[in-house]
TORDREN-398329 format. One record per residue (C-alpha): residue number from 1; residue in one letter; x, y, z. Coordinates in steps of 0.2 Angstrom, whole numbers, plus 5000, padded with zeros to 4 digits. Example, Ala and Ser with C-alpha at 12.3 -4.5 7.8 and 13.67 -1.06 7.14 Angstrom:
! residues 2
   resi   resn      X      Y      Z
      1      A   5062   4978   5039
      2      S   5068   4995   5036
***
This chain:
! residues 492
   resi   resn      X      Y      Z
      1      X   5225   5192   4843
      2      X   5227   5197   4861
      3      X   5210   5208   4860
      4      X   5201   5192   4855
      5      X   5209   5181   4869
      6      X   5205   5192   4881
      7      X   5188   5193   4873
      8      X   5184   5175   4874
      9      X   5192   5174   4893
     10      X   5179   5189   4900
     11      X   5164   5177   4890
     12      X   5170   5162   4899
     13      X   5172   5171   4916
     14      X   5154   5178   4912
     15      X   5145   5161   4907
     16      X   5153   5152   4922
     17      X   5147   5168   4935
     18      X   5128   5165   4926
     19      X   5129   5146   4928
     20      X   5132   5147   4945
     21      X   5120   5160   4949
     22      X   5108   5151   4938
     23      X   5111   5135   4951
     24      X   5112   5147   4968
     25      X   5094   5151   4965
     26      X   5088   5134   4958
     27      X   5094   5125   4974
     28      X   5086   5141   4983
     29      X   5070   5139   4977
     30      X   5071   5119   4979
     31      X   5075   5123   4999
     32      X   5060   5135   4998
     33      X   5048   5122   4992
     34      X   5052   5110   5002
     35      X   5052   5122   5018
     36      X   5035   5127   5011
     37      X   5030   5108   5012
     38      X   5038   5103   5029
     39      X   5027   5120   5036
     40      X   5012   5114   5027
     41      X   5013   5096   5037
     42      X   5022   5099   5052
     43      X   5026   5085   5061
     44      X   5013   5075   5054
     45      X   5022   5059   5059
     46      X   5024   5062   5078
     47      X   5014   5049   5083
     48      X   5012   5046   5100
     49      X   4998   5034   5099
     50      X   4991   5020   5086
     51      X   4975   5013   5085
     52      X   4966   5000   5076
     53      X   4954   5009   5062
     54      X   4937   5003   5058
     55      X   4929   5014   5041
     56      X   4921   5031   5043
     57      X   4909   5032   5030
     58      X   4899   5020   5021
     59      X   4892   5023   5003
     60      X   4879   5010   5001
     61      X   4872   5006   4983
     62      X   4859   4994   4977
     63      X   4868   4980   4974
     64      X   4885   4981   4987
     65      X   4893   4996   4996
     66      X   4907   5006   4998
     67      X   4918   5007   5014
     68      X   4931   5022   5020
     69      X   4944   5026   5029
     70      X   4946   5043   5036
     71      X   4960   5047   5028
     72      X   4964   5060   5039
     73      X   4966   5050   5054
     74      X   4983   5055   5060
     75      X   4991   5038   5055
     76      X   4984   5038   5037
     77      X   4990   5057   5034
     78      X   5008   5051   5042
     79      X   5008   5038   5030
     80      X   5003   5049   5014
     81      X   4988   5036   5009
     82      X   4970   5033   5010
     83      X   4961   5016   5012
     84      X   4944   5009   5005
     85      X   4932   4991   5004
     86      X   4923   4987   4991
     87      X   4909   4972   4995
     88      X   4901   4966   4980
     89      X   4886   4955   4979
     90      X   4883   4941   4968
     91      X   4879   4948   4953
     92      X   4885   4966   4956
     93      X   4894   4977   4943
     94      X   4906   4989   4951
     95      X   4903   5003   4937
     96      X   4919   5011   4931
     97      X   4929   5024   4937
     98      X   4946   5030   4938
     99      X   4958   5038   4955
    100      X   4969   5054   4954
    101      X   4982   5044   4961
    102      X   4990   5025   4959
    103      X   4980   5011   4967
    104      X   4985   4995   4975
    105      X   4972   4981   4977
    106      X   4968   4964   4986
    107      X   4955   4953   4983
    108      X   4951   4948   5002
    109      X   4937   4937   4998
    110      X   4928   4928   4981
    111      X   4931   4929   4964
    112      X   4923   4940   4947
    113      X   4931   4948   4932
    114      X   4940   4965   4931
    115      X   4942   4974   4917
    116      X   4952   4992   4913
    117      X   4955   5004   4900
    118      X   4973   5011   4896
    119      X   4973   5026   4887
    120      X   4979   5022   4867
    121      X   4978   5005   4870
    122      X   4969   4991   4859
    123      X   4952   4982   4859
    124      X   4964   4966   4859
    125      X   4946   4956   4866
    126      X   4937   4954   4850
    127      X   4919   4943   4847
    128      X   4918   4938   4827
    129      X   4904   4930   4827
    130      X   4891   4938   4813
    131      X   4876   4947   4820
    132      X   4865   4959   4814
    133      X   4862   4976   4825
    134      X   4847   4982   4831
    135      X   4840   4995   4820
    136      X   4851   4989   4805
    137      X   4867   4998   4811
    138      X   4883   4989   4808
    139      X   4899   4987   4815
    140      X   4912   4983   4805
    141      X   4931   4978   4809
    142      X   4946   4976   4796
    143      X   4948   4957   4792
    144      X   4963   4946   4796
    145      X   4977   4951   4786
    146      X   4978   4937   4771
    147      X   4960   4941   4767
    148      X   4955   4951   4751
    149      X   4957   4971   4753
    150      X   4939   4973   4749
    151      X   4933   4958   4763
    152      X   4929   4964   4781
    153      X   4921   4955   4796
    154      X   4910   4960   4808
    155      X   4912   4962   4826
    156      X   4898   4956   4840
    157      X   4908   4966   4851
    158      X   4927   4971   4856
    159      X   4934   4978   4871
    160      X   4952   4981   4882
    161      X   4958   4965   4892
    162      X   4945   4955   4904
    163      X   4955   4947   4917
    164      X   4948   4932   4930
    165      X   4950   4936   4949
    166      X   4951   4928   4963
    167      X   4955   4928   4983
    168      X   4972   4932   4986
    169      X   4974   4943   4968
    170      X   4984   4960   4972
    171      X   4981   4972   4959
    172      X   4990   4986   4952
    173      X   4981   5001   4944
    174      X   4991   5016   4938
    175      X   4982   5034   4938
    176      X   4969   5040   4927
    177      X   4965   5022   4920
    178      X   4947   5018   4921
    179      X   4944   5000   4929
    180      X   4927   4991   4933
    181      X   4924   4974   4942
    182      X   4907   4961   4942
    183      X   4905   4947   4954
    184      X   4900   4932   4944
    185      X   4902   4923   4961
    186      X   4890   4916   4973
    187      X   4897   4924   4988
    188      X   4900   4942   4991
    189      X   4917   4948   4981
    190      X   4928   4958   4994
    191      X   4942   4971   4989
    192      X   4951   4982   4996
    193      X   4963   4997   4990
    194      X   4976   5008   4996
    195      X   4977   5026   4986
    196      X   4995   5034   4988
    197      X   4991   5053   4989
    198      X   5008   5056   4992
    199      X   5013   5048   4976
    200      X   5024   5061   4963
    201      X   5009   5057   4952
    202      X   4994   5064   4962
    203      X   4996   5081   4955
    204      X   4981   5086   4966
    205      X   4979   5088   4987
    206      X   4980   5072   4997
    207      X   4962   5067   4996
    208      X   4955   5052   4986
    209      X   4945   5058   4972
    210      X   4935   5044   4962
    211      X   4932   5052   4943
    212      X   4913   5040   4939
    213      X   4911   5035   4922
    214      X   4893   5029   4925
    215      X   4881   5030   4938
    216      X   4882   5041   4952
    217      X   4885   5044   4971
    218      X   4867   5049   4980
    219      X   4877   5050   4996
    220      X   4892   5062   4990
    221      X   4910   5060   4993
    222      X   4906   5064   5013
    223      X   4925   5063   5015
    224      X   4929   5079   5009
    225      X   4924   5096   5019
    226      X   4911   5104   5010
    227      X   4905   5091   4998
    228      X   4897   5081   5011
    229      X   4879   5086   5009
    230      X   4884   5085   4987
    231      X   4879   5071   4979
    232      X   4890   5065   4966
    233      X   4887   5062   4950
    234      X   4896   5056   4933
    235      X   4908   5066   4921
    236      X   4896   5064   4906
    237      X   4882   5075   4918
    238      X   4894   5090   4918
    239      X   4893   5091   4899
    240      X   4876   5099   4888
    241      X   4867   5084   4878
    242      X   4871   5093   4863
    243      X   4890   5090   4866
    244      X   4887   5072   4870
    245      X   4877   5070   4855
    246      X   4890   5077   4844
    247      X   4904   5069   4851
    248      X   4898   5051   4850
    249      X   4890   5056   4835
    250      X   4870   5047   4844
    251      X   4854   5055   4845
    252      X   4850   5067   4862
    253      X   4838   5055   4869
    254      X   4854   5042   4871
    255      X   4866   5057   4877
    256      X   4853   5061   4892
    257      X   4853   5043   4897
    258      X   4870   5044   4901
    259      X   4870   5056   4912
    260      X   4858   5047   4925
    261      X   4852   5059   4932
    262      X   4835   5048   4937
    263      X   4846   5033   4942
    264      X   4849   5032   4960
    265      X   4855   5014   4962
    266      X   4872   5021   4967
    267      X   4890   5015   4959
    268      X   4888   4995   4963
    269      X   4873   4990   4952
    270      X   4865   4972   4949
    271      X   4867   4964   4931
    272      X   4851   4955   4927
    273      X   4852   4941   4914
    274      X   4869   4934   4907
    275      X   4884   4947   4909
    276      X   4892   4943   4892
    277      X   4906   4950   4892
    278      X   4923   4942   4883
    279      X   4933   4934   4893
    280      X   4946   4920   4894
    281      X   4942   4902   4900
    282      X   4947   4900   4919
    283      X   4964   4892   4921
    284      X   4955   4875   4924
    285      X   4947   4877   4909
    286      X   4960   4878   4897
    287      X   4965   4864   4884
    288      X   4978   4857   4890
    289      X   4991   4858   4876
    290      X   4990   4877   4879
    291      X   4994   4875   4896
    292      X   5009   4864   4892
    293      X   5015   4879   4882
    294      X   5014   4891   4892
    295      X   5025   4879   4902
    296      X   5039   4877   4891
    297      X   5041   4896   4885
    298      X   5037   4906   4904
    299      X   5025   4918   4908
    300      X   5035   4930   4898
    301      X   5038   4922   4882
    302      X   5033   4933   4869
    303      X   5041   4949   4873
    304      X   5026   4959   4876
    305      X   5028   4961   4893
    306      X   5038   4976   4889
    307      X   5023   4985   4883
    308      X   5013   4996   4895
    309      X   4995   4989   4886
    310      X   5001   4970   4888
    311      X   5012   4973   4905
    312      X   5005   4962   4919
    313      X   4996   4971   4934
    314      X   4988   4955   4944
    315      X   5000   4942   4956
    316      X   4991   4931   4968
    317      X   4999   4930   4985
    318      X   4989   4916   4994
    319      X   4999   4900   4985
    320      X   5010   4895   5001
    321      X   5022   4885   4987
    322      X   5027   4904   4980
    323      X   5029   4912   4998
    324      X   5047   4917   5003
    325      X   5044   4912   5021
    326      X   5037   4896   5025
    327      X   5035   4885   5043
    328      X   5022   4873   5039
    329      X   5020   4871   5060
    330      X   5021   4892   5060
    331      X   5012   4900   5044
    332      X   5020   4910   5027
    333      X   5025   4925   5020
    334      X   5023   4934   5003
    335      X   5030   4947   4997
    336      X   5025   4954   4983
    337      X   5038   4970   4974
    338      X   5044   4976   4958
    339      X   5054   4962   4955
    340      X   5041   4951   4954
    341      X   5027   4963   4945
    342      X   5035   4974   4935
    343      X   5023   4988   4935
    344      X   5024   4992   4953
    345      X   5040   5001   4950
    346      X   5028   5012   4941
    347      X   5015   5016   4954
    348      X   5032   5014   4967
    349      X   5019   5002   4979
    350      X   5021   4984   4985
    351      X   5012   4971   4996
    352      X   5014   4957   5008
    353      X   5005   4942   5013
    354      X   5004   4935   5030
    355      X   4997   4917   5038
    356      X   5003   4912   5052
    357      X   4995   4899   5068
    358      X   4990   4902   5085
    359      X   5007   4908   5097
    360      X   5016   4911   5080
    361      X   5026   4926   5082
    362      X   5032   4937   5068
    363      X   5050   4943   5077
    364      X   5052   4960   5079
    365      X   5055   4971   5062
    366      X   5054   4989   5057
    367      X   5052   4996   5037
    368      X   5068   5003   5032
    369      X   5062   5013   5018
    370      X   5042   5013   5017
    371      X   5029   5016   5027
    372      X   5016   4998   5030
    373      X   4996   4999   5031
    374      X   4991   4983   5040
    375      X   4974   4975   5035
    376      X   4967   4962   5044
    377      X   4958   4948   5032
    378      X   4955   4935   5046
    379      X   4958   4930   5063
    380      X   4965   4942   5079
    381      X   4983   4945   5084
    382      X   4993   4954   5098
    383      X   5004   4968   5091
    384      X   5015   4982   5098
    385      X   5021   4993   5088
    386      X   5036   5006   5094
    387      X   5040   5024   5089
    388      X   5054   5035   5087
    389      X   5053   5042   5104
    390      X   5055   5024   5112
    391      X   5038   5021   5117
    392      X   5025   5008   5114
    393      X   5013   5018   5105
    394      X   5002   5002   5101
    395      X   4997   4987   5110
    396      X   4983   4979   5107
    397      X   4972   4967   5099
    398      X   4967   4968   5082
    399      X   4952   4956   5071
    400      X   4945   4955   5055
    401      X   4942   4971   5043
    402      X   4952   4982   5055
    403      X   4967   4991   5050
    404      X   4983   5000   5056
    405      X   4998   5011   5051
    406      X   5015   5007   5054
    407      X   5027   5020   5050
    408      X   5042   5018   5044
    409      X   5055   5015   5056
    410      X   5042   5009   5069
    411      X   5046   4991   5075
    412      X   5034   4980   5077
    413      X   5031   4962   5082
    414      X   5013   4950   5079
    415      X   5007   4937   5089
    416      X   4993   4925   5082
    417      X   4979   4922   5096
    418      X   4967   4915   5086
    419      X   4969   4897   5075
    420      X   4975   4908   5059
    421      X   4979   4927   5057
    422      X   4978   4933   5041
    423      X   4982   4949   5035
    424      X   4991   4959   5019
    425      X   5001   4973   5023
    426      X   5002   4989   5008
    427      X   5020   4995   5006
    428      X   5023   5014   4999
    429      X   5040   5007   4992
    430      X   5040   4997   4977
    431      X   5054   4987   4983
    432      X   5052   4989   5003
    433      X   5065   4981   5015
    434      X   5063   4977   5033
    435      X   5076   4975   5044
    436      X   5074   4963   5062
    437      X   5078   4965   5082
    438      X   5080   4948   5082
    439      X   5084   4931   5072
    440      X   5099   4926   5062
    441      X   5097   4940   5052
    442      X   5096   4955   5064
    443      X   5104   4970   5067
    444      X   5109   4962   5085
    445      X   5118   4948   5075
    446      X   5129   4960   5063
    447      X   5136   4968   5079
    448      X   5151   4966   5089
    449      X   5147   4958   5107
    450      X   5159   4970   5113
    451      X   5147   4985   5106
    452      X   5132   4973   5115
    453      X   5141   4971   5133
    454      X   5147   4989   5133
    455      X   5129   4998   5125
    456      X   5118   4987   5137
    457      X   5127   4985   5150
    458      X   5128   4966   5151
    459      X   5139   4952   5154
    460      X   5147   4944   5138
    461      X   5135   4927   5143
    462      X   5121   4938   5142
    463      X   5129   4946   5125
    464      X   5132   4930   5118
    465      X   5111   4923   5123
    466      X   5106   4939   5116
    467      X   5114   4938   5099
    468      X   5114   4919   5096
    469      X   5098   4910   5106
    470      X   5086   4914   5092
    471      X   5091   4903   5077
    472      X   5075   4908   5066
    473      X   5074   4923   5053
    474      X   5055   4928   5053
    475      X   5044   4916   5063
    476      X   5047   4908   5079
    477      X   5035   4899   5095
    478      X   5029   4913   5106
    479      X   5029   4900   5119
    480      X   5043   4894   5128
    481      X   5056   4906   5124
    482      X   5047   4922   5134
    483      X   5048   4913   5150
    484      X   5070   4909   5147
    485      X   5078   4912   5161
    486      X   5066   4925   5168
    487      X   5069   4932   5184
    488      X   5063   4925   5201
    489      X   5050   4935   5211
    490      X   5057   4935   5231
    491      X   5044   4924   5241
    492      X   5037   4935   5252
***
């Protein structure tokens, strides 16, 4: 008994001494890796100096173009993301593709359609209506259930979900999903995207890598060292005919077409005749009774939310009754997080939406836990922007298309000078919080005036002014208040 006990105690003292060495080395090689990472990016975010980024590169196609960012612009690699405009003209089809990394989109300007393709999901888009193919070919879908065993019904076409889209849409697309969008406007259709290549679910470098279903890049991706004089071309063109044949079960003369390899009209190309895709009636064109229910149930009324091929991935932020800050003599904001779209705790992303009026100011705020690209949609402003270090590392004007990096941590305060600023910022936080130098909800508020007249050196009346004179939270004049109680110049 004693020789079993003393048995069972050396196995204990054996599997405790292994479990511990098992978890010296595990958190060895976790310090290793992230050594290995900080050495990799040294101090990539010891920014001394901002600017105002127009694109790099243009990638022009026959019907609309394609704008980059330098992704490598000291700010942008800080920041972990890359930035790209999409203009598409009136009738232009933005051919699908799909990113190695998450994507969050705006719709700066007009409206079209946008469809993607989640892997495993449905053709939930279905046309029923009886048709003949050409060549005698047909395509035939199981019936409703209720109809005989032997009874099916034909299908003119069915496809993944068609969505409407519009100015002020921000959309969320996970990696890997192909997406496509056509402009069925009359004015051009403006989007632009932030790509987080620091995202957990970019298992490749930091560089955007656009994977083309169709159609092809004449011009390569001229953001990526040595692909520059490359031009780009579509998955289906790295495989044999044969293979394509075979695997789609079509004759080789069908396989080789969709390769393009004669078409040069680029990734953006023109539809001509009707685009007659499936597609939902716009909100305006709805019967009304279905409206009325969708009122009385919610938007989330029939539980499929949950699901990831029904989950929403579209919110507009330009309705001022939904914004969360609103001074109708000042402007709004939106913010757009998880809470609100569900799927951006996925792609760990969020936005905001900004308006504000000429000599509105946006009081001063740092990112607590996300870094911000700023993206001018319309009008100028005044910003300056503060690092780490205590120095302005920006101040200057910005306009329309222009974009700029705000780290996180780096305060920074907006001045309209135009009649309206406009701008949307991209968040790398799916539930970012900001946190203010001023207002009724700053960090000057939550302190002591005693730790205010002792750290600044200041009078408890100057204490009190500096904690309590600004009564707003978000938006103020900045006109008036900058000239309080401001030192007199000695006449000469």
């Amino acid at each position: 008994m004693a020789r079993v006990s003393s048995l069972l105690s050396f196995s204990l003292t054996l599997l405790i001494f292994f479990h511990g060495y098992a978890a010296q080395q595990g958190q060895q090689g976790q310090q290793g890796q992230q050594g290995e990472q900080g050495q990799q990016f040294p101090n990539e975010c010891q920014l001394d100096q901002l600017n105002a980024l127009e694109p790099s590169h243009v990638l022009k196609s026959e019907a609309g173009r394609i704008e980059v960012w330098d992704h490598h612009a000291p700010q942008l690699r800080c920041s972990g993301v890359s930035f790209a405009r999409y203009i598409i003209e009136s009738k232009g089809l933005y051919l699908p593709s799909f990113f190695n990394t998450a994507k969050l989109s705006f719709v700066a300007k007009g409206r079209g359609l946008m469809g993607k393709v989640i892997p495993g999901c449905a053709e939930t888009f279905q046309d029923s209506s009886e048709f003949q193919p050409r060549g005698g070919e047909q395509f035939e879908g199981q019936g409703e259930e209720g109809q005989g065993q032997g009874e099916r019904q034909r299908f003119r076409d069915m496809h993944q979900k068609v969505e409407h889209i519009r100015s002020g849409d921000t959309i969320a697309t996970t990696p890997g999903v192909a997406q496509w969008f056509y402009n069925d406007g009359q004015q051009p259709l403006v989007i632009v995207s932030v790509f987080d290549l620091a995202s957990h679910q970019n298992q490749l470098d930091r560089n955007p890598r656009p994977f083309y279903l169709a159609g092809n890049n004449p011009q390569g991706q001229v953001w990526l060292q040595g692909r520059e004089q490359q031009p780009q071309k579509n998955i289906f063109n790295g495989f044999e005919p044969e293979v394509i044949a075979q695997a789609l079960k079509i004759n080789l003369q069908t396989a080789q077409k969709l390769q393009n390899q004669e078409d040069n009209r680029g990734n953006i190309v023109r539809v001509e005749g009707p685009f007659g895709v499936i597609r939902p009636p716009l909100r305006g064109q709805r019967p009304q009774e279905e409206e009325e229910e969708e009122g009385r149930h919610g938007r989330h009324g029939n539980g499929l939310e949950e699901t990831i091929c029904s989950a929403r991935s579209t919110d507009n932020l330009d309705d001022p009754s939904r914004a969360d800050v609103y001074k109708p003599q000042l402007g709004y904001i939106s913010t757009l997080n998880s809470y609100d779209l569900p799927i951006l705790r996925f792609i760990r992303l969020s936005a905001l939406r900004g308006s504000i009026r000429q000599n509105a100011m946006v009081l001063p705020q740092w990112n607590a836990n996300a870094n911000a690209i700023l993206y001018v949609t319309d009008g100028e402003a005044q910003i300056q922007i503060v690092n780490d270090n205590g120095n302005r590392v920006f101040d200057g004007q910005v306009s329309q298309g222009q974009l700029i990096a705000i780290p996180q941590g780096f305060s920074v305060v907006k001045r309209a000078t135009s009649n309206r600023f406009q701008w949307v910022e991209f968040k790398t936080n799916a539930n970012a919080q900001i946190n203010t130098l001023a207002g009724r909800t700053s960090v000057l508020r939550g302190l002591p005036l005693e730790v205010i007249t002792n750290g600044f050196q200041i009078s408890p009346k100057e204490a009190r002014s500096v904690k309590f004179n600004t009564l707003e939270t978000t938006l103020t004049h900045s006109s008036g208040p900058a000239s309080y109680e401001r030192p007199k110049v000695a006449e000469a």
